[in-house]
KETORRO-172827 format. One record per atom (N, C-alpha, C): atom name; x, y, z. Coordinates in pm, whole numbers, plus 32768, in hexadecimal, padded with zeros to 4 digits. Each point is the difference from the previous one (the first is absolute). Layout:
// KETORRO-172827
<atom atom="CA" u="X" v="Y" w="Z"/>
...
//
This chain:
// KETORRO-172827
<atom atom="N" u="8054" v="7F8B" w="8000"/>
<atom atom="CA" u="7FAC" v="8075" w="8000"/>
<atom atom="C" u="805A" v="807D" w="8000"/>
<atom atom="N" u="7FC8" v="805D" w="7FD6"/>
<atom atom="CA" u="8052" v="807E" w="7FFC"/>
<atom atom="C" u="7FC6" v="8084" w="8026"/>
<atom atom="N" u="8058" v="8030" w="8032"/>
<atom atom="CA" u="7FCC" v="8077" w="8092"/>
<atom atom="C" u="8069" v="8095" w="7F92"/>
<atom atom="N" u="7FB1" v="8083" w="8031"/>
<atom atom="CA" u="8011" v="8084" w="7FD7"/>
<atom atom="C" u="7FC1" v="802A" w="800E"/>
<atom atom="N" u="803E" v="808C" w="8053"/>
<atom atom="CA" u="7FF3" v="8073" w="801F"/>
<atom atom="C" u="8030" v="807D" w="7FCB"/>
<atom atom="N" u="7FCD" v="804E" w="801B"/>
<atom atom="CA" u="8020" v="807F" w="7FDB"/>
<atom atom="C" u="7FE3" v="807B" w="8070"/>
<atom atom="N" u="806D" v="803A" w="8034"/>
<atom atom="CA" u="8018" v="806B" w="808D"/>
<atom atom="C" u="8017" v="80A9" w="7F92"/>
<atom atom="N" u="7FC7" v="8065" w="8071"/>
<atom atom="CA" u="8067" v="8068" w="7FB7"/>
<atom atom="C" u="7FF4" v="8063" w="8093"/>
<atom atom="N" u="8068" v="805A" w="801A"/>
<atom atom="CA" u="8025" v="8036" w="802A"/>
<atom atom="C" u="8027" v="8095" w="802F"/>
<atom atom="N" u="7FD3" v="8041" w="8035"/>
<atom atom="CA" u="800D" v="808F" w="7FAB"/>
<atom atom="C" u="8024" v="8031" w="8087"/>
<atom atom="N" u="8071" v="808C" w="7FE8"/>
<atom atom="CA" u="8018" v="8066" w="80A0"/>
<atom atom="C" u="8085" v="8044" w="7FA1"/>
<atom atom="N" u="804A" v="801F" w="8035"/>
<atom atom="CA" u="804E" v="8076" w="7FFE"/>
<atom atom="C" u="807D" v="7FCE" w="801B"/>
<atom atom="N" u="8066" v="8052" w="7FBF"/>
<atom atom="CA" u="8098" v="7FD3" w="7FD8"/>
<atom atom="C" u="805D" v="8079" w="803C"/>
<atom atom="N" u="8054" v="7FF5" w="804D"/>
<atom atom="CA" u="8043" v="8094" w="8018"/>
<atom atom="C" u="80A1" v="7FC2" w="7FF4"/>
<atom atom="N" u="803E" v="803E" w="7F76"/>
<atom atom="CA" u="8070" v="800B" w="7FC2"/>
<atom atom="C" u="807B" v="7FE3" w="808D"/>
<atom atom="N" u="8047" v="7FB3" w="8006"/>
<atom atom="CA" u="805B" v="7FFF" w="807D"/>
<atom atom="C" u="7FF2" v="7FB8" w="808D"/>
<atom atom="N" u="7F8B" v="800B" w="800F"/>
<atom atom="CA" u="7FA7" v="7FDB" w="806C"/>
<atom atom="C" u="8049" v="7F91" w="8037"/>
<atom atom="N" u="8028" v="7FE8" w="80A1"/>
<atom atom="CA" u="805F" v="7FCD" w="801A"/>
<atom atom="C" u="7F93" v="7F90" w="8044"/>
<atom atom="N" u="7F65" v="7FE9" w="8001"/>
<atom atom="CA" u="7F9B" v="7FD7" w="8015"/>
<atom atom="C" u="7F96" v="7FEA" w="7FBE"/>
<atom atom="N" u="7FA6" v="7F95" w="7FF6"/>
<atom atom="CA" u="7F94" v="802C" w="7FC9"/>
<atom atom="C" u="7F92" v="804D" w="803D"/>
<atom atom="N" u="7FF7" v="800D" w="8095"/>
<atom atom="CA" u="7FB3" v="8078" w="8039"/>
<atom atom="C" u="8038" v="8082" w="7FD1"/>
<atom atom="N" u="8072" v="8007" w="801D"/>
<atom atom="CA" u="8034" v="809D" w="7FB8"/>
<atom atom="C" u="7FE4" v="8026" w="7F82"/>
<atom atom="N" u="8027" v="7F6E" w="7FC4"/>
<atom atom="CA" u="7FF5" v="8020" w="7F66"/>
<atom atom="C" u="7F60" v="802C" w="7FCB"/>
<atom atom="N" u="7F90" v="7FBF" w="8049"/>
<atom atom="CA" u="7F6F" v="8012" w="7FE2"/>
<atom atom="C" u="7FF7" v="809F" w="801C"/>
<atom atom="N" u="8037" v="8038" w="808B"/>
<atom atom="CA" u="7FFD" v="807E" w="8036"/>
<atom atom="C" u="8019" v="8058" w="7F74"/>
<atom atom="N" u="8072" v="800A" w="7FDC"/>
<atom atom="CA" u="8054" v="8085" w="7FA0"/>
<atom atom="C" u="7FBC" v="7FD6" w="7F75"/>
<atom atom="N" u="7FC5" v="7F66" w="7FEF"/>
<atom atom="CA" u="7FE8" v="7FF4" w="7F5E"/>
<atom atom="C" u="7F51" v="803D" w="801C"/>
<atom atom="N" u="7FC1" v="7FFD" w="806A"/>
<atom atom="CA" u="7F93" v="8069" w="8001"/>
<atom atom="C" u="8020" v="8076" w="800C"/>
<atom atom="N" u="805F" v="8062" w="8039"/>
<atom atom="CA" u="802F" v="8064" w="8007"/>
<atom atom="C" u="800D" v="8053" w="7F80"/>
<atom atom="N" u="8070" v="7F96" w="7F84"/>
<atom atom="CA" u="801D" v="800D" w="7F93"/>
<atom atom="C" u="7F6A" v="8008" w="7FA1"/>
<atom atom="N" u="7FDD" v="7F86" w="8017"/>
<atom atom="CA" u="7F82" v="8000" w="7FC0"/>
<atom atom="C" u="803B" v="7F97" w="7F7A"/>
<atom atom="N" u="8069" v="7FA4" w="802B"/>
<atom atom="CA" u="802E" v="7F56" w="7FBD"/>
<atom atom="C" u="7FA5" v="7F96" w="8026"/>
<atom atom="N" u="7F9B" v="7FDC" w="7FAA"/>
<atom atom="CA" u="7FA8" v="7F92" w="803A"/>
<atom atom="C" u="806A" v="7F94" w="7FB8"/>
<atom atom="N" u="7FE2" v="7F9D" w="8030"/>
<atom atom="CA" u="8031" v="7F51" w="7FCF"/>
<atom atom="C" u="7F96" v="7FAA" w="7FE1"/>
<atom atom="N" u="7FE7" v="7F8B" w="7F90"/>
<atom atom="CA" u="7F94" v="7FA4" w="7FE0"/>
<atom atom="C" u="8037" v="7F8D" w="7FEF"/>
<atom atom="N" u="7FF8" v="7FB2" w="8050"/>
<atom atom="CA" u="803E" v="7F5C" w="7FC7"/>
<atom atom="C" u="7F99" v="7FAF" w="7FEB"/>
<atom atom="N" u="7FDC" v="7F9A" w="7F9F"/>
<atom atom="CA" u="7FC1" v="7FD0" w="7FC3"/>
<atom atom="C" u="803F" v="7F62" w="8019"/>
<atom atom="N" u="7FC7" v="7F9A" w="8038"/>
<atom atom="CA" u="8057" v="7F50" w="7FF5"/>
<atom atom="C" u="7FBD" v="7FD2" w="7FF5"/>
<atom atom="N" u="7FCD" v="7F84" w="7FA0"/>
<atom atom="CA" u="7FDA" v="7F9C" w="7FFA"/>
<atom atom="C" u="804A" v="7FAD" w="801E"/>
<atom atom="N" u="7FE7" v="7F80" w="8076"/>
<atom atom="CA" u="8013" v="7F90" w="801C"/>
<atom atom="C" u="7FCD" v="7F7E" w="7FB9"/>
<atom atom="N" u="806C" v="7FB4" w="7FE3"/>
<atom atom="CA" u="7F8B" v="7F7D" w="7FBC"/>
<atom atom="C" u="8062" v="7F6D" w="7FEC"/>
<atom atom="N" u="7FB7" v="7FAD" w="7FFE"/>
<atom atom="CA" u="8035" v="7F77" w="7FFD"/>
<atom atom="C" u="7FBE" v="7FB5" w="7FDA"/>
<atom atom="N" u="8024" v="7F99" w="7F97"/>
<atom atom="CA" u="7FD4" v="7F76" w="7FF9"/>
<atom atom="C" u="7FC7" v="7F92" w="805B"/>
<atom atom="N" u="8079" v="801D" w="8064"/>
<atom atom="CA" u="7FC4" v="7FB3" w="8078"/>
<atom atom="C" u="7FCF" v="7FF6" w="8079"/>
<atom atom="N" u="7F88" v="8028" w="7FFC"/>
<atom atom="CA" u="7FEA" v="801E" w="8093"/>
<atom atom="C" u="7FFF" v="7F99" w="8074"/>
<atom atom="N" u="801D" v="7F78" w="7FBE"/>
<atom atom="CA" u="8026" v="7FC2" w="808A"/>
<atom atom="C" u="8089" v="7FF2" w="8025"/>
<atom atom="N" u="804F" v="8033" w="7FAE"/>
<atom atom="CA" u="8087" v="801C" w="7FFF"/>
<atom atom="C" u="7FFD" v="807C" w="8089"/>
<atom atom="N" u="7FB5" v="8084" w="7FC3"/>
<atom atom="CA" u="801F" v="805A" w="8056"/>
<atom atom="C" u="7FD3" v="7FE8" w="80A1"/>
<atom atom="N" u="7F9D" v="7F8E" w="7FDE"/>
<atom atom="CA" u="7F9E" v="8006" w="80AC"/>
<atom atom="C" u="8067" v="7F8E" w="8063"/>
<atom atom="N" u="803E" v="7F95" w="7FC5"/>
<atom atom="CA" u="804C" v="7FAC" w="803E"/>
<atom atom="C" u="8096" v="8011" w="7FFC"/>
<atom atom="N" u="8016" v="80B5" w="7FD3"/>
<atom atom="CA" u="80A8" v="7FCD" w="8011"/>
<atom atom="C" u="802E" v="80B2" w="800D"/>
<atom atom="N" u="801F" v="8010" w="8076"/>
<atom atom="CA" u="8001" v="80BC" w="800E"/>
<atom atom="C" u="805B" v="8039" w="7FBC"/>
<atom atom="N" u="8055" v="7F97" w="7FC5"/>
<atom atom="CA" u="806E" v="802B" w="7F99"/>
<atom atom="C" u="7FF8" v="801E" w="7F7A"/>
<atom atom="N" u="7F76" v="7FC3" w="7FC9"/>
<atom atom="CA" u="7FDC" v="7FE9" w="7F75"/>
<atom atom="C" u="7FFE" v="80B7" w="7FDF"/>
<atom atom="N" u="804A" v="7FCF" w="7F71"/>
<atom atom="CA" u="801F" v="809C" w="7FC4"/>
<atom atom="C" u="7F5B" v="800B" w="7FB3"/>
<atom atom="N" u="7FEE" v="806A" w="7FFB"/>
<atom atom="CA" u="7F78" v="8040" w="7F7E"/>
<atom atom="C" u="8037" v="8089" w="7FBB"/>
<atom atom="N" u="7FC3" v="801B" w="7FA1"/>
<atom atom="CA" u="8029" v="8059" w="7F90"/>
<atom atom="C" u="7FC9" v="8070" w="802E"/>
<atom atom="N" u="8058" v="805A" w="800A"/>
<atom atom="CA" u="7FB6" v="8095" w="8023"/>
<atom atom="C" u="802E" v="8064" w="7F8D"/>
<atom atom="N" u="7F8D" v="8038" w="7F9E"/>
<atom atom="CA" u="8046" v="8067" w="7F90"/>
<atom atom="C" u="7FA9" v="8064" w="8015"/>
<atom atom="N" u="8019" v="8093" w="7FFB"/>
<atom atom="CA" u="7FE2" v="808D" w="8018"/>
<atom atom="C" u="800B" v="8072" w="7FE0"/>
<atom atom="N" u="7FF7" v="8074" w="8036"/>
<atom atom="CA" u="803F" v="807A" w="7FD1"/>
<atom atom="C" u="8003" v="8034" w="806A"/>
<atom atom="N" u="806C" v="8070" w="801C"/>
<atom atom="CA" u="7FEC" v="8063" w="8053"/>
<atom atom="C" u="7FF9" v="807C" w="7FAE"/>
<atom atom="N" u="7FCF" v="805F" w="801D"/>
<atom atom="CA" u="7FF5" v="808F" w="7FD6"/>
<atom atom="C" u="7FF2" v="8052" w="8031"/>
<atom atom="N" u="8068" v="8073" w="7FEA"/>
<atom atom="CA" u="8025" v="8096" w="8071"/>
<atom atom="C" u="8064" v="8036" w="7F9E"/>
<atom atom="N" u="7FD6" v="8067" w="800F"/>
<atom atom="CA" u="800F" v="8084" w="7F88"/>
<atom atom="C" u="80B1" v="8028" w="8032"/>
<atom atom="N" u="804C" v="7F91" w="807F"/>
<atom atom="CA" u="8086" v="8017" w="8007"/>
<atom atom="C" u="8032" v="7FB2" w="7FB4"/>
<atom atom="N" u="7FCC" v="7F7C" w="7FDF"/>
<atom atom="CA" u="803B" v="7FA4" w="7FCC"/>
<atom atom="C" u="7FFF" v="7FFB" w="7F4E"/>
<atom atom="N" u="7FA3" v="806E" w="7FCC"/>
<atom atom="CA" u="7FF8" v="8018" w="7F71"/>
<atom atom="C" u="7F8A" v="8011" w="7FE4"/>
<atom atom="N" u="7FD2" v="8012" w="7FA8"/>
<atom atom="CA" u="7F83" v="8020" w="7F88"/>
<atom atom="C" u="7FA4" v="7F86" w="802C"/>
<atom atom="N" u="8004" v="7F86" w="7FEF"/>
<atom atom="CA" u="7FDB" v="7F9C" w="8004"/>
<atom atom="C" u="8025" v="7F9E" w="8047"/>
<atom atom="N" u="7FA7" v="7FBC" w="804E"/>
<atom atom="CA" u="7FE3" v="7F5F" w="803D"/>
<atom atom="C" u="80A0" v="7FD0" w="7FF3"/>
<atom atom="N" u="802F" v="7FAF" w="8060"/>
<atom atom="CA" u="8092" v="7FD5" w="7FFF"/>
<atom atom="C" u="7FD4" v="7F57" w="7FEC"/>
<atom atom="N" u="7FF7" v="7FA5" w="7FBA"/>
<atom atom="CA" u="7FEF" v="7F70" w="8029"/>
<atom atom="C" u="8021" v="7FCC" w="8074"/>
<atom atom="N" u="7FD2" v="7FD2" w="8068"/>
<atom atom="CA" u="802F" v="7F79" w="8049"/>
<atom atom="C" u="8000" v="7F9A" w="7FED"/>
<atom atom="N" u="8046" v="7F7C" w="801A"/>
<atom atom="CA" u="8000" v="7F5C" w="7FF3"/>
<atom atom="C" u="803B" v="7FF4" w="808B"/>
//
């Protein structure tokens, strides 16, 4: 059987940020939002339920107007 999801994410990015509380602080300050986008998924879901190690495929985007024009891929 096969299991997928799809999460997304959204808050604020502050350039330097030696934290992610800080960093949420100054990227609202700035006015830098952040969007990450993951889908999770696998073939096997009795793979994932009987073994806490079992790997699954996670592919995405993040997007924030520091990182460029456009969506960055994740894998």
């Amino acid at each position: 059987m096969k299991v997928r999801f799809t999460e997304q994410m959204r808050g604020f990015y502050g350039v330097g940020a030696p934290g992610y509380d800080t960093g949420e602080m100054l990227g609202q300050t700035d006015g830098v939002r952040l969007h990450f986008q993951l889908t999770i998924s696998s073939v096997d879901v009795d793979g994932v339920v009987g073994d806490p190690a079992h790997r699954m495929r996670a592919e995405g985007t993040i997007v924030c107007k520091e990182f460029g024009p456009v969506g960055i891929p994740v894998t």
